[in-house]
C-alpha atoms as one frame of an Amber mdcrd trajectory, in Angstrom:
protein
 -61.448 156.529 -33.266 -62.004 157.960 -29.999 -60.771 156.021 -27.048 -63.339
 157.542 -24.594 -66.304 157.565 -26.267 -68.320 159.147 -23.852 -65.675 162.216
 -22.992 -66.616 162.597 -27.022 -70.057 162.788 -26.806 -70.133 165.014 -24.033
 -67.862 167.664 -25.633 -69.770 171.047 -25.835 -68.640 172.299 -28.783 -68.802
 170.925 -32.051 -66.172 168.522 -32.712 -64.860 166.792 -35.709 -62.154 164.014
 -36.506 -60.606 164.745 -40.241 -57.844 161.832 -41.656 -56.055 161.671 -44.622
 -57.711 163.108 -47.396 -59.827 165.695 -45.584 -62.199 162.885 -45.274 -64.583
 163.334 -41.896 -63.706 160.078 -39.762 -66.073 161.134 -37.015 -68.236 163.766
 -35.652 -69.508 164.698 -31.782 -73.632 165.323 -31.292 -72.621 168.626 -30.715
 -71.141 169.226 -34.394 -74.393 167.109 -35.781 -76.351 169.623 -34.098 -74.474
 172.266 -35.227 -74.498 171.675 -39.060 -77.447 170.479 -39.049 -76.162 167.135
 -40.276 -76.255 163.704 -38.676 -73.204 161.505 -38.446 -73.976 159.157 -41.175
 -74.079 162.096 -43.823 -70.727 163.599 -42.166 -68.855 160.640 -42.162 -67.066
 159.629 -44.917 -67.322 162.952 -46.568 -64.901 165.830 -47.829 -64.681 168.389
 -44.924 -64.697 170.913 -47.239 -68.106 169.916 -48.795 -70.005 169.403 -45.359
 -68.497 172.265 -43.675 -68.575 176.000 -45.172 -66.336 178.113 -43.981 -65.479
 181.825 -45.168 -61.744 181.471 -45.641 -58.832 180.296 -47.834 -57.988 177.177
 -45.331 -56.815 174.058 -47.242 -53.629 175.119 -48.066 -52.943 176.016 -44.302
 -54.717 172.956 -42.923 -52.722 170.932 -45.401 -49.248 172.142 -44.152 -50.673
 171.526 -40.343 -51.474 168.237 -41.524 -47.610 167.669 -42.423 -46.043 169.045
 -39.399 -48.429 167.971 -37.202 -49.315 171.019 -36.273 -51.798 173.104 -34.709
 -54.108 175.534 -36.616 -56.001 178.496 -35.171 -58.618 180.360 -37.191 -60.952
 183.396 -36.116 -63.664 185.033 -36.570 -64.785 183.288 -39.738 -68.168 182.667
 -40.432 -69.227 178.306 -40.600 -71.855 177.169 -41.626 -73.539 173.870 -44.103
 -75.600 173.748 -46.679 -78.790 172.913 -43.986 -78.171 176.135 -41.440 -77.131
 179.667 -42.742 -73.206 180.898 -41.517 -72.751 182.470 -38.062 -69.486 183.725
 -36.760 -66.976 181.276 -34.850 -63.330 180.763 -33.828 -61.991 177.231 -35.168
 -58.516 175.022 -34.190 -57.363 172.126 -35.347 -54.895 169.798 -33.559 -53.212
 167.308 -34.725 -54.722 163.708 -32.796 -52.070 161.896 -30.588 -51.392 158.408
 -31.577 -53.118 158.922 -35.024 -50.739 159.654 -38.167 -52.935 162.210 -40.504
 -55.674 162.681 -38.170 -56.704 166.298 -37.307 -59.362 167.160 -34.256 -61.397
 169.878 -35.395 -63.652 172.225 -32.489 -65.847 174.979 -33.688 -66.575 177.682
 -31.200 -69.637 179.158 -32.130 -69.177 183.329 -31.162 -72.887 184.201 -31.628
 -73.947 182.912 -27.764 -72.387 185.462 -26.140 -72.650 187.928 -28.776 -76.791
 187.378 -28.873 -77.314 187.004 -25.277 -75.400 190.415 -24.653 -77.775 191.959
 -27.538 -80.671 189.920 -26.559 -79.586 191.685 -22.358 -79.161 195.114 -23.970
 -82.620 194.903 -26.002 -84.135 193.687 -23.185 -83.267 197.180 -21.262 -83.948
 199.506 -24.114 -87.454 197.835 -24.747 -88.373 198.857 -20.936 -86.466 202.337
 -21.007 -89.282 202.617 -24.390 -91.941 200.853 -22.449 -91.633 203.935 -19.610
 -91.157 206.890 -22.517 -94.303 205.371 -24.479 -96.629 205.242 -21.039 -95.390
 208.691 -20.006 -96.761 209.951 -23.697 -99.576 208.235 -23.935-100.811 209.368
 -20.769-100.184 213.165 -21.415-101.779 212.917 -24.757-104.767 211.463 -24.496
-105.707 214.609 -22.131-105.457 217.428 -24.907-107.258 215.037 -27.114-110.184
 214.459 -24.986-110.864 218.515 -24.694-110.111 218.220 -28.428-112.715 216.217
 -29.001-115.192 217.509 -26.629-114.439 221.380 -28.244-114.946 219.669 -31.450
-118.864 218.060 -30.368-119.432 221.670 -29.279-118.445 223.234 -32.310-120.641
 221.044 -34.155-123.870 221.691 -32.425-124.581 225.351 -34.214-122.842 224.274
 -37.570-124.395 223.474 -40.910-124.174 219.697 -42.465-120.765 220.179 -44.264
-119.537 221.636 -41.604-120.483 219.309 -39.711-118.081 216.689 -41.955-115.204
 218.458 -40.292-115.697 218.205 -37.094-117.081 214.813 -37.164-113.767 214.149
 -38.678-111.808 216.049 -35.908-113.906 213.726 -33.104-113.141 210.349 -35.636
-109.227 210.922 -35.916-109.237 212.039 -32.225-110.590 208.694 -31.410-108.726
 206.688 -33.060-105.338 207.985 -31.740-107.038 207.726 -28.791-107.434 203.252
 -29.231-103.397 203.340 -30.702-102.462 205.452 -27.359-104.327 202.743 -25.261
-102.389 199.923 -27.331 -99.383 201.675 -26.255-100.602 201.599 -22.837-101.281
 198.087 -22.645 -97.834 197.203 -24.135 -96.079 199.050 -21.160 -98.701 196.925
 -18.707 -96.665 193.527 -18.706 -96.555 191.918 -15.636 -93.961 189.585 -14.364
 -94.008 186.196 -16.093 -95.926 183.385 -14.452 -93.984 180.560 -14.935 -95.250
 177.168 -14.991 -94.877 173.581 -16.926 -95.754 173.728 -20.021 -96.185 171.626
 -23.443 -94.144 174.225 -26.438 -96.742 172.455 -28.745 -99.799 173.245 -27.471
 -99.243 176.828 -27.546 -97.376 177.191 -30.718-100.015 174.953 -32.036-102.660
 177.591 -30.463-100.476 180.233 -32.302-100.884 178.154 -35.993-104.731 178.026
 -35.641-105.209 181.055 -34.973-102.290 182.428 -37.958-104.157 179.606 -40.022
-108.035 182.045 -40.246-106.989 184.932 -40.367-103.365 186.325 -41.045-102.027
 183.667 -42.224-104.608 181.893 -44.684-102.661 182.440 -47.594 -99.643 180.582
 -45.882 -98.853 176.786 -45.854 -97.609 175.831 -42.489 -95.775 173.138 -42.185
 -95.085 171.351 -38.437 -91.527 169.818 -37.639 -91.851 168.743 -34.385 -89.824
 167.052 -32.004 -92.535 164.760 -30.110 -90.301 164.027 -27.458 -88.893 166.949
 -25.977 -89.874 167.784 -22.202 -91.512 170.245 -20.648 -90.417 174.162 -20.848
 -90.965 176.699 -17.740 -93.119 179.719 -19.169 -95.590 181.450 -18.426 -98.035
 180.238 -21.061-100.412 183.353 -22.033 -96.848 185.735 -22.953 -95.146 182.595
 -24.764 -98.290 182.392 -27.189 -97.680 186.324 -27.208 -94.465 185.661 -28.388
 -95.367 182.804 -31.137 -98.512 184.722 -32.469 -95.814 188.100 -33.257 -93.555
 185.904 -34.586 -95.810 184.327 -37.229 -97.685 187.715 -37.832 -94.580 188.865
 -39.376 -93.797 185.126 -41.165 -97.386 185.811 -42.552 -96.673 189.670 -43.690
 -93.105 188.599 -45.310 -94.040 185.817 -47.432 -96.578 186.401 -50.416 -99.419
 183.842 -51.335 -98.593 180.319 -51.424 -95.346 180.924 -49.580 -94.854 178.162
 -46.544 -94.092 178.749 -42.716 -91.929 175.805 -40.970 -92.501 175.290 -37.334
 -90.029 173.566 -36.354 -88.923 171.945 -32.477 -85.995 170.296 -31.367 -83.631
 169.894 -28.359 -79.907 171.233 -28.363 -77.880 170.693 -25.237 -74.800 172.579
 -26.368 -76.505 176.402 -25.779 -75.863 177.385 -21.986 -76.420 181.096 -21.059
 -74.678 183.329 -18.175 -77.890 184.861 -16.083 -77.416 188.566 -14.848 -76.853
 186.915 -10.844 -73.568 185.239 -12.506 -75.211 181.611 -12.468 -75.223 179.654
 -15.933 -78.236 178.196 -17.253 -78.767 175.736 -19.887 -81.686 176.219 -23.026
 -81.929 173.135 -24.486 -85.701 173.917 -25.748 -85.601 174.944 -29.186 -88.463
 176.699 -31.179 -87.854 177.785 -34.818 -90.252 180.151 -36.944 -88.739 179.695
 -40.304 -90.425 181.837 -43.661 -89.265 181.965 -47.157 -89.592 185.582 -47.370
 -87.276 188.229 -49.418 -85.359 188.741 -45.798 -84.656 191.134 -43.081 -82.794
 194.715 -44.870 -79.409 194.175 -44.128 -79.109 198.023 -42.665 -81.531 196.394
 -39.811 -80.727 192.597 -39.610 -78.684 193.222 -36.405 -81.248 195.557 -34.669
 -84.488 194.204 -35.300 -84.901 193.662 -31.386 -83.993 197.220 -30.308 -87.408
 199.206 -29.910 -88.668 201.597 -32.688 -86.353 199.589 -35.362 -89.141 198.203
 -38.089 -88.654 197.141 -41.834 -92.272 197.858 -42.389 -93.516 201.574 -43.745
 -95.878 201.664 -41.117 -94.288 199.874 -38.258 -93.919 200.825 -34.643 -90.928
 198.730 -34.341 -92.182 197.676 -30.875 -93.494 194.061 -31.611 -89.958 192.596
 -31.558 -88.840 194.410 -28.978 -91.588 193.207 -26.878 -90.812 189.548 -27.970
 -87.084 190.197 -26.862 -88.191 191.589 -23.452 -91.032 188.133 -22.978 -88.355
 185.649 -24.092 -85.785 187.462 -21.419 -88.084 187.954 -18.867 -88.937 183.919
 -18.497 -85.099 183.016 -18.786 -85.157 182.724 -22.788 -82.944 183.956 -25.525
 -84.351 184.767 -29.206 -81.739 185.216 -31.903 -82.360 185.387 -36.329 -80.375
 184.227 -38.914 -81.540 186.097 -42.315 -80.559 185.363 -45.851 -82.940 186.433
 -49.131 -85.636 183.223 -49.287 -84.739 182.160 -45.896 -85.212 184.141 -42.335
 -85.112 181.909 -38.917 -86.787 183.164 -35.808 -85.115 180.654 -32.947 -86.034
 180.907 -29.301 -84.150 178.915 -26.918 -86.386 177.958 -23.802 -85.560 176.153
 -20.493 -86.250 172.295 -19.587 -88.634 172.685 -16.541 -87.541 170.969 -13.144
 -88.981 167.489 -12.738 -90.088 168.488  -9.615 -92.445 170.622 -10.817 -95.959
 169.075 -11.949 -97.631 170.532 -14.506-100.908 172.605 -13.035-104.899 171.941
 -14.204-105.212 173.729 -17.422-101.536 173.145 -18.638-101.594 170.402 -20.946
């Protein structure tokens, strides 16, 4: 349908070509990527059953259609019945030369949205890095003549007593080990970034969920064998991977099933803080069947202290934002009940670059 077939498959945006009967007459990779669809299931088929969208449109599509017209529609959420909805702008134009023939182009808005949270989170997690250090370092000093006062005490005391401050010197202690966890979360040095396989460290990351946290899980591995080498620094990506599937492990119940799932997407390109753009075609995807993120904190889960757990610090995902950003990354979630998708959008490394002893 196209003329130039490669000015089609180069389009960034998803792209479809709709003729009479709102039947799909071709799609772009970038669309196939985007629903989640490939062009053999898209073509040939209603619009409106491949492609969800959150609005009243075939009635105003069908008078475009007739007056060969354009058609502008925003902030609607699209989605298909293989990827949840995210927020876009849409148009549709009627195609020159072709009598009933509509071009359809789906401008995802979450990119920019995301990386500006993703920029933001990335700040707050260090301003709560600095105010977590500063604490942690002026309490453990009352607690340590806490403690000592406490052994003192003890020494002319009877046995029951003696319960009571043993328990003073146990709690003391143990505040003690979660102050020097805080410590060692603000003690992140800059990412060393090298070649790397995303496979063998998300597949250290399974083995390890697979013992312990995760041994009432299924995982199951959707890998893309042939994508290329990322640039990360390989001990904070399995960081990353091993939080991630901590809290796969901790949402589903017994029996549930964790996907891991790889691919490559060339459409997502990201504007760095210097003003230079930089493409993330790497994509990792930590996928449970869970109840969901609560909706009062699906849009803040990366902002520091923000948990859905009773007991959580709220700090693990803001640590994972601040990795991810700090070696050129982007993480983003999509959450519905049964379904929440942890994606992390990584760099190609440079062919230039060989991969170093140890990095397989």
């Amino acid at each position: 349908m196209i003329a130039d077939a490669n000015l089609w498959n180069s389009l960034p945006v998803p792209a479809l070509l709709v003729g009479e009967g709102d039947v799909i007459l071709d799609s772009n990779p970038a669309a196939e990527s985007f629903l989640n669809l490939s062009s053999k299931s898209l073509i040939g088929s209603s619009l409106w059953d491949k492609v969800m969208i959150d609005a009243p449109l075939e009635e105003a599509y069908s008078r475009a259609v007739t007056y060969r017209s354009s058609l502008f529609v925003n902030d609607v959420d699209v989605g298909s019945g293989e990827r949840p909805p995210i927020l876009c702008n849409i148009q549709f134009s009627p195609l020159s030369g072709q009598d009933n023939t509509m071009l359809m182009m789906i401008s995802p808005r979450e990119i920019a949205n995301r990386v500006t949270v993703n920029q933001s989170s990335g700040k707050a997690a260090k301003s709560a890095i600095g105010m977590a250090e500063m604490l942690a370092h002026e309490i453990k000093n009352p607690l340590a003549g806490i403690t000592g006062a406490a052994q003192l005490l003890s020494m002319n005391l009877s046995s029951e007593d003696q319960e009571m401050t043993d328990l003073i010197v146990d709690e003391c202690r143990r505040i003690v080990k979660l102050l020097e966890q805080v410590e060692q979360f603000g003690n992140l040095r800059p990412p060393l970034l090298k070649p790397m396989n995303i496979h063998d460290v998300l597949d250290r990351a399974r083995q390890s969920a697979s013992v312990s946290y995760g041994a009432h899980m299924m995982f199951v591995e959707d890998y893309d064998p042939s994508l290329p080498q990322t640039l990360a620094d390989g001990d904070q990506l399995l960081q990353v991977f091993m939080n991630l599937i901590k809290n796969a492990c901790e949402a589903g119940s017994a029996g549930g099933s964790i996907r891991l799932r790889t691919f490559y997407d060339t459409s997502l390109r990201v504007r760095r803080a210097d003003g230079t753009h930089a493409r993330l075609p790497l994509q990792v995807e930590i996928i449970d069947d869970g109840p969901g993120l609560p909706q009062d904190i699906a849009n803040d889960v990366f902002e520091p202290f923000v948990s859905g757990r009773e007991n959580g610090t709220g700090l693990g995902l803001a640590l994972v934002a601040k990795l991810i950003g700090d070696m050129g990354g982007w993480i983003s979630v999509d959450s519905t009940p049964g379904k929440t998708v942890f994606r992390i959008s990584l760099p190609r490394a440079p062919k230039e670059l060989p991969m170093t002893d140890g990095d397989n």
